[in-house]
N, C-alpha and C positions, 0 to 999 in steps of 0.2 A: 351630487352626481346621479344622473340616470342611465344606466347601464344596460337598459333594454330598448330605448329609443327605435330602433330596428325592428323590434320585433311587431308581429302583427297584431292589430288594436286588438282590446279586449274582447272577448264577447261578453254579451248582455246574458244574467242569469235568465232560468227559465222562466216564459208565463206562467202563469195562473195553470193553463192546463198542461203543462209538463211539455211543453216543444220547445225548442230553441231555435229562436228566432233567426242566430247567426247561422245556422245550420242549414243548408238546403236540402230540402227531403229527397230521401233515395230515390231514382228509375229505376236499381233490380238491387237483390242482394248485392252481387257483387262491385256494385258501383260504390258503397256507402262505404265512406274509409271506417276504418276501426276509430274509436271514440277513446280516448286514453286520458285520464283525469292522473295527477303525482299530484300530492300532498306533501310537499316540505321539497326546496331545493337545497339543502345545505349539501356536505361533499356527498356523501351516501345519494342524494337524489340524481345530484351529476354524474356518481358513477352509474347510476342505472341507465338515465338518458342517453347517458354515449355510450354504453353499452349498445342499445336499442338502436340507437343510430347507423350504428357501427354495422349492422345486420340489416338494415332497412331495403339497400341497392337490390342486396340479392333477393329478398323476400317477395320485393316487388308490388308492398302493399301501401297504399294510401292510408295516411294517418292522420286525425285530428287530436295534436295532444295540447291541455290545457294542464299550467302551472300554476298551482297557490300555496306562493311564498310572501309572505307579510313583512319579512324582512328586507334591511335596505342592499343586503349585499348576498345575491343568488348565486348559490355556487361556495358561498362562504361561510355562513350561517353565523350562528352566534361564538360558538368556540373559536372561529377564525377569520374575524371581523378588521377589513383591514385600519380599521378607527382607533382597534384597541391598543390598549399599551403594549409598547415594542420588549419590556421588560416579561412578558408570555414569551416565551422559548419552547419549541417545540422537545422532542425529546430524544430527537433522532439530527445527525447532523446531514447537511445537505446530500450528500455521496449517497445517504441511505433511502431518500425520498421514492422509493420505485412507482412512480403512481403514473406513466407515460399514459397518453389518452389514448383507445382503440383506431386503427384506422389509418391508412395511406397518409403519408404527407405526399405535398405541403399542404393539405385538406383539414389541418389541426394543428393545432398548439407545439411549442416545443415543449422539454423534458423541463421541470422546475429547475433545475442547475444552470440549463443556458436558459433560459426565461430570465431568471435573476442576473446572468450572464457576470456570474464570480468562478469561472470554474477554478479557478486558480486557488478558492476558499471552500472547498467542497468538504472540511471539516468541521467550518462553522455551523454551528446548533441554530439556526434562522429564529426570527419571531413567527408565533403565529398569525399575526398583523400580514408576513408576507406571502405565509402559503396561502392566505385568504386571498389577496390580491390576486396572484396565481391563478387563484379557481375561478374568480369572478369573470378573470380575461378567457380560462375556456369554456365558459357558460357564451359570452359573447362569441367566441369564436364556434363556439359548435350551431351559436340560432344564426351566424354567417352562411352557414355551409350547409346545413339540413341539406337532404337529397330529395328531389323534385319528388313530391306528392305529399308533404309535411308539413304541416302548418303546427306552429308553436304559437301561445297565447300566455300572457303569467295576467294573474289575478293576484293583486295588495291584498291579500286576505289567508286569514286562519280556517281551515278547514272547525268545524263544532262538532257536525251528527254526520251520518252517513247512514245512506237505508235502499233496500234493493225492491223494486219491480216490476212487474213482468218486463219492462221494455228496456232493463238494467241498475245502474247505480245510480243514485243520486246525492249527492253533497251538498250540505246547508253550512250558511256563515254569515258572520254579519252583514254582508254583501248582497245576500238573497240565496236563491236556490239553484243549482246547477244539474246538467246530467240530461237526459239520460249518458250514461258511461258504460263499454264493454267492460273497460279494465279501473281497476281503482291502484296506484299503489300507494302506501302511504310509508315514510321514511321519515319519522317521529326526532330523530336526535336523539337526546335526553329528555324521555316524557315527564311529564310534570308527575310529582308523586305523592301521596301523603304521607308527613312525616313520620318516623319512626319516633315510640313511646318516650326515650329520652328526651328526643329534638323536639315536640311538642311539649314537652314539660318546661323544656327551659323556653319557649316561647311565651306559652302564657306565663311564664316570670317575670321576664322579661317587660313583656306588655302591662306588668302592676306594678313595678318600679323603677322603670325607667333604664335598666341594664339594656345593651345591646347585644342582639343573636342575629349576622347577619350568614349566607352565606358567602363561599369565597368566591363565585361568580352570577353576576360580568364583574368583569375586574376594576372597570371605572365607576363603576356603583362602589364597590369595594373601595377603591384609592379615595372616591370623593371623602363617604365618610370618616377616612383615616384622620383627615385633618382635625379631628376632633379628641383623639383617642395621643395627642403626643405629650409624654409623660405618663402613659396610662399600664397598665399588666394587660396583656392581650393571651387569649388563650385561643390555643386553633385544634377542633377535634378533625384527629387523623394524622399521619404522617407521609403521607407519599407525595406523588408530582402536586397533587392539588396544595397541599400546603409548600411546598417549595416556592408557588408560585407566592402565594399572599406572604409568605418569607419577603420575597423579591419586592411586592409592593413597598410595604411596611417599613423599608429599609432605603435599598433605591429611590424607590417610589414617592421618597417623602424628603429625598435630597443627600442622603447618606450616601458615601461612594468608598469604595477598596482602592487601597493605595499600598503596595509595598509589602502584602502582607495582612495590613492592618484593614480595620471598617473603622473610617472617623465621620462619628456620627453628625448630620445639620441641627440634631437639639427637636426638631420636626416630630420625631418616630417614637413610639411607645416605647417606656422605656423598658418593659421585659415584654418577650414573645413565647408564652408555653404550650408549644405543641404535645401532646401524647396522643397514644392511641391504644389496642388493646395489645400487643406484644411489646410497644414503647420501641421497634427497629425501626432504622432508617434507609430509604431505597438505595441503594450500593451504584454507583456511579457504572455510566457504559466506559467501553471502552477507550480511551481518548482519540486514537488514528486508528485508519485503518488495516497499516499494518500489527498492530495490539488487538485488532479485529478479526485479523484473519488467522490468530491463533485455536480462537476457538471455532473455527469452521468445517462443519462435517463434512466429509470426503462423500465422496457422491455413493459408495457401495453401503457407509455408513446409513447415508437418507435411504437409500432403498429400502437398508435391513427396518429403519425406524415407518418406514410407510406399512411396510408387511404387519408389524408391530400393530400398528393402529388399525390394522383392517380385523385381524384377531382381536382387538380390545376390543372395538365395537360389538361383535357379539358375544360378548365376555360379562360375566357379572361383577359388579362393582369392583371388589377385591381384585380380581381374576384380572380388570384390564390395567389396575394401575400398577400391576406385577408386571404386563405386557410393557407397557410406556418404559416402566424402570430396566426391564432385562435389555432393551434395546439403547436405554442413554448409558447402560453400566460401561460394556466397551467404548463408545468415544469418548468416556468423561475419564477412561482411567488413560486412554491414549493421549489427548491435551494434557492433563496432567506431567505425566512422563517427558513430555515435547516439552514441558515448561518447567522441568526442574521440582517441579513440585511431588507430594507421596500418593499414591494413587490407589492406595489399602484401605480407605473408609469409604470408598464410593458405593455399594452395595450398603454398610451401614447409614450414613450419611439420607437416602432413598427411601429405606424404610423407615427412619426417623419421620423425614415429609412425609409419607405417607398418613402416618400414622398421627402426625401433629404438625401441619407447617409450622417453619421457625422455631421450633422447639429446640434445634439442635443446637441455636445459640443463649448466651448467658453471659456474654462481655457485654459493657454497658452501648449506649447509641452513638456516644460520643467516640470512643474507641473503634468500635467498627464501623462508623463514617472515616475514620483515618488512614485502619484500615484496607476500606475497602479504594480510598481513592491511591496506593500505591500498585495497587493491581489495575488498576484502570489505569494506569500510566505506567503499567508494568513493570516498576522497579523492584517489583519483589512476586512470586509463585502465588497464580490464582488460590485461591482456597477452597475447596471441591466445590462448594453451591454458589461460587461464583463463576469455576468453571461450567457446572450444569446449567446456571441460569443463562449465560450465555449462548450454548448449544442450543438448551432450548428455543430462545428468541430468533435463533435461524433457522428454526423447523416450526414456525409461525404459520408458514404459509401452509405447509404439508398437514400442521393441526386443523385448518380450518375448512380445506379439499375433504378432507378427510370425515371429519363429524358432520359439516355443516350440511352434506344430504340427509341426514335424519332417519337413518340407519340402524342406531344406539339406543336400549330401554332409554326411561327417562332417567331411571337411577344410575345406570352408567353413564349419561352423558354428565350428570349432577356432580357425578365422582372425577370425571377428568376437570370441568369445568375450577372444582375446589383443586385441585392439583395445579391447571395453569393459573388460577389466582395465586394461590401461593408464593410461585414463581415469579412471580410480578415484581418481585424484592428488588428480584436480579433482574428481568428481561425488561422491565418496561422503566428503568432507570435512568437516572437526569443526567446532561451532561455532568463531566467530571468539575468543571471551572463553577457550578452552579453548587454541586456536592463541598468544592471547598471551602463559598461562596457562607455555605451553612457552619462548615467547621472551624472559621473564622469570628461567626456570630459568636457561637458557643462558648468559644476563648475569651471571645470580649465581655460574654455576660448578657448581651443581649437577645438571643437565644439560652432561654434556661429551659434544664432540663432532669429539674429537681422531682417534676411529676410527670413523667415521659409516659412511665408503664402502666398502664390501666386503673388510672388514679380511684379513688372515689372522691364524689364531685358532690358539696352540699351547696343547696340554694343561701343566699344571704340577702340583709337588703338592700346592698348596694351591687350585687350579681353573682359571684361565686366563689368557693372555699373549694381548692384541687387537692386533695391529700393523698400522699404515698407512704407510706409506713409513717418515720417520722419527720418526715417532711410535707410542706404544705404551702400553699399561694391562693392568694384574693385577685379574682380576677373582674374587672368590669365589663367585657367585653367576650364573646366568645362568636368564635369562628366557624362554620360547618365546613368542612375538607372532604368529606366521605362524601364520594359516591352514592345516589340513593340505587336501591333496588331497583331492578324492572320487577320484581314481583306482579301480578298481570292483578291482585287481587289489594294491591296499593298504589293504582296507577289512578291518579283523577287529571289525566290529560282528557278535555272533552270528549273529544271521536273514538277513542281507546274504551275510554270508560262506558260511553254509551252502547257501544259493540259486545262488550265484556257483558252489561247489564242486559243486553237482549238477544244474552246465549248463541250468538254470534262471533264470538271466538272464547279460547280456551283453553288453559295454562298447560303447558308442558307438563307439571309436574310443581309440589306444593315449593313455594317460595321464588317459582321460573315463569319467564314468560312465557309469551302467546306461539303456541303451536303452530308454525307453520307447516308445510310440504319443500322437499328439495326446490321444489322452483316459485316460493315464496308465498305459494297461496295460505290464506288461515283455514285451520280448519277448528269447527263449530263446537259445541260443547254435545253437542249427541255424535261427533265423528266426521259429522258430512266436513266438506270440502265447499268453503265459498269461492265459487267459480267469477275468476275475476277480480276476488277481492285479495292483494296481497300485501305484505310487513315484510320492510328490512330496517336491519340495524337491531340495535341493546333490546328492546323489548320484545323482540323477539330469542332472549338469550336462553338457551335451552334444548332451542332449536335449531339455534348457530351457537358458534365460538368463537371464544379470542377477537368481541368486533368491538374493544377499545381501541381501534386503531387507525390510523388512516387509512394503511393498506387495505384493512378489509373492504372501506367504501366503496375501492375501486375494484373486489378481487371477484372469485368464483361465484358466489351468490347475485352480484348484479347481473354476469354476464348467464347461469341458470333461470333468472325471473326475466331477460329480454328474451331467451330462445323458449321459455315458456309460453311467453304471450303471443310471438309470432305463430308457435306450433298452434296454441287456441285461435288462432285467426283464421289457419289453414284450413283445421280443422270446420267451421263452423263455415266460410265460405264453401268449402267442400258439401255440407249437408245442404246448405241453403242449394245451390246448384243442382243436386242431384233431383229427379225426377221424382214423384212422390211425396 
């Protein structure tokens, strides 16, 4: 499929002396459109673009914007590729997709619900196979409709180096050389990282004996080589959505199917699956409907009291502001509570516990509070308070991210809220419930073991690994990465990142965070200054923003902060260039 066919032909990188040939040279300042270079189209670059677009009419400015995305599906990227296995579920069901595209209709896309046109299934938990589709079609649909004076260009190519000039930016890749650029933005995804001291240990073992360490994505890299692994001990480090999903391969994926209750296995699939991780808990299932949904829904005086909350946290030190977050979830968590029957007297202890230790508060096994947790998500029985709060929270998602994501906050308090909403992730960023039973059926069956759940120790062997937990213990040949890597800015070896980083050209937030941006997405340098023009959204910028494992964020206040950025620098600079002197 070519998906861009429409769009306007490439241009040609720059000469030899830094002009671009497809460019025609300015008559005055103010004739010369703005020069606009994105680096990655996946959803995060789409939200920025239709942000940008969305602003363009009024602005009034002439734009040359040039894309380089290497991959086959713009608008989709790699996490939500519409090729991949339909067994990737998103983690949110249809109803909850709020991701509508900027701008008038019928000048745009519909709402993903009527796109898919199930409204009638607006429950179902979709694959990501389809939101990818989704995105692709408004990546087309927005180079349909651009507003007269925009030219859009995409370049098959991976951004490398990036380096600035008197006459702007420039971008190099295997393609050649690009630029000059006013604006650069770059919207990285998941930057490539190096591995943590564990994860390179067990590689080069790996690589002397023949054990396999893959990670769990792409998923059909994954699925291909499972076919090798049936009959085999698979061991997957981490427990949250990412291992649910290579659950899903390993089982589904390999021919096995739920029936009745039961998983009867096709004989295909490894015959144990040992996930742990360092607490050994399992992500606690959402809510199944929306009316189980809308129990834990903050009342709108509640969000005010919790927005005020977070404007006081922000200038609060570390302690001081996860006092702030807690004095304001303590009221709606004890009112859900009470609304559901359930006892609403540990919610104040319950707060300080997370604080003080996420997850501490629990000590029933993983197996038990995946059971659990999936009758509260189908509500036949009283939330249990941190699944009330986890809830809450995840509806004040958006209010978290309005809120920090101007860059307002030391570095050590944004550090301290950021540990506080990971925490939370148990409960808010939780699988469907059909996916959660999906596990608690494995479990029953034995092929989900979870004899070394809790923060095993792991010795090498030489046929790949020995998991032991007290006295219990498993040989694994096979181990899975599920975690998450760092954006840590001083473990990133994604090319353009890295060379940036190396030539003091950006600059960690703060030790183990990424790269410092400004509220309206610019980096700023490792002596303070501000690269003008040069700006980061998404994870590696995390630090500087929050809460952006998520779709929503792609599409939320930071894209639509970095397009009224750029236009206000355009303003700006044709205003100087104009004026006399």
């Amino acid at each position: 499929m070519a998906p861009f066919g429409h769009w306007s032909p490439m241009p040609k990188p720059t000469d030899r002396a830094g002009t671009r040939p497809a460019m025609p040279a300015p008559t005055s300042p103010r004739s010369r459109p703005l020069r606009l270079a994105l680096a990655g189209l996946g959803p995060r670059g789409l939200g920025a673009l239709e942000a940008l677009a969305a602003r363009l009419p009024q602005a009034g400015s002439a734009v040359a914007i040039d894309i380089f995305e290497p991959g086959p599906w713009p608008g989709a990227g790699p996490n939500f590729a519409p090729g991949q296995s339909p067994l990737m579920l998103l983690n949110i069901p249809i109803r909850a997709v709020d991701i509508d595209p900027p701008g008038p209709a019928p000048a745009r896309i519909s709402s993903f619900g009527t796109w898919l046109m199930s409204p009638s299934d607006d429950e179902r938990f979709p694959a990501r196979a389809e939101l990818g589709a989704y995105l692709a079609a408004r990546v087309r649909t927005l180079a349909a409709t651009l507003p007269e004076g925009v030219a859009l260009s995409r370049h098959e190519t991976a951004i490398l180096r990036l380096e600035r000039s008197g006459t702007g930016w420039y971008l190099e890749s295997a393609a050649g050389r690009f630029g000059p650029y006013d604006e650069v933005l770059l919207t990285p995804g998941q930057p490539r990282s190096a591995p943590d001291p564990q994860l390179a240990r067990w590689q080069d073992h790996a690589g002397r004996t023949g054990a396999a360490v893959l990670p769990a994505y792409p998923a059909d890299r994954l699925l291909k080589a499972a076919g090798d692994w049936a009959g085999a001990s698979v061991a997957i480090r981490g427990l949250g959505l990412s291992t649910l999903d290579v659950v899903r391969l390993l089982t589904l994926g390999r021919g096995g199917r739920f029936e009745d209750g039961r998983y009867l296995p096709s004989g295909r699939e490894p015959a144990r699956i040992l996930p742990f991780s360092l607490d050994g808990l399992p992500p606690w299932p959402k809510p199944a409907s929306a009316g189980i949904d809308a129990r834990f829904a903050p009342l709108p005086a509640e969000s005010r009291a919790f927005e005020a909350a977070l404007e006081r946290a922000l200038g609060a030190a570390p302690e001081a502001a996860l006092e702030a977050i807690s004095a304001a979830l303590e009221p709606t968590a004890r009112r859900v509570l009470e609304a559901t029957g359930a006892d609403p007297d540990g919610v104040a202890a319950w707060l300080a516990a997370e604080r003080a230790a996420p997850a501490s508060q629990e000590s029933r096994d993983a197996a038990e509070l995946l059971r659990e947790g999936l009758t509260m998500a189908r509500g036949t029985r009283p939330p249990a308070t941190g699944y009330a709060i986890g809830q809450i929270w995840r509806h004040w998602q958006n209010a978290l991210r309005r809120a920090v994501n101007p860059g307002m906050a030391s570095p050590e308090t944004v550090a301290a809220l950021i540990g506080f909403d990971e925490g939370l992730k148990r409960y808010s960023y939780g699988p469907p419930a059909e996916t959660a039973e999906e596990l608690s059926i494995l479990i029953a069956a034995g092929i989900v073991d979870l004899r070394t759940v809790d923060d095993p120790d792991i010795l090498l062997t030489p046929e790949g690994w020995q998991l032991v937990e007290e006295d219990d213990s498993a040989r694994v040949s096979v181990m899975i990465d599920a975690v998450l890597p760092s954006p840590a800015l001083e473990r990133l070896e994604e090319p353009v990142l890295a060379g940036l980083r190396d030539a003091g050209r950006v600059a960690a937030v703060g030790e183990g965070l990424g790269i410092r941006t400004r509220p309206d997405a610019q980096v700023v340098d490792s002596r303070g200054q501000v690269q003008a023009g040069l700006c980061l959204l998404g994870r590696a910028a995390l630090g500087s923003v929050i809460a952006v494992d998520s779709i929503h964020d792609c599409f939320g206040a930071s894209a639509h902060r970095w397009a009224e950025g750029v236009l206000d620098r355009a303003a700006l600079g044709a205003a100087r260039a104009a004026s006399p002197g």
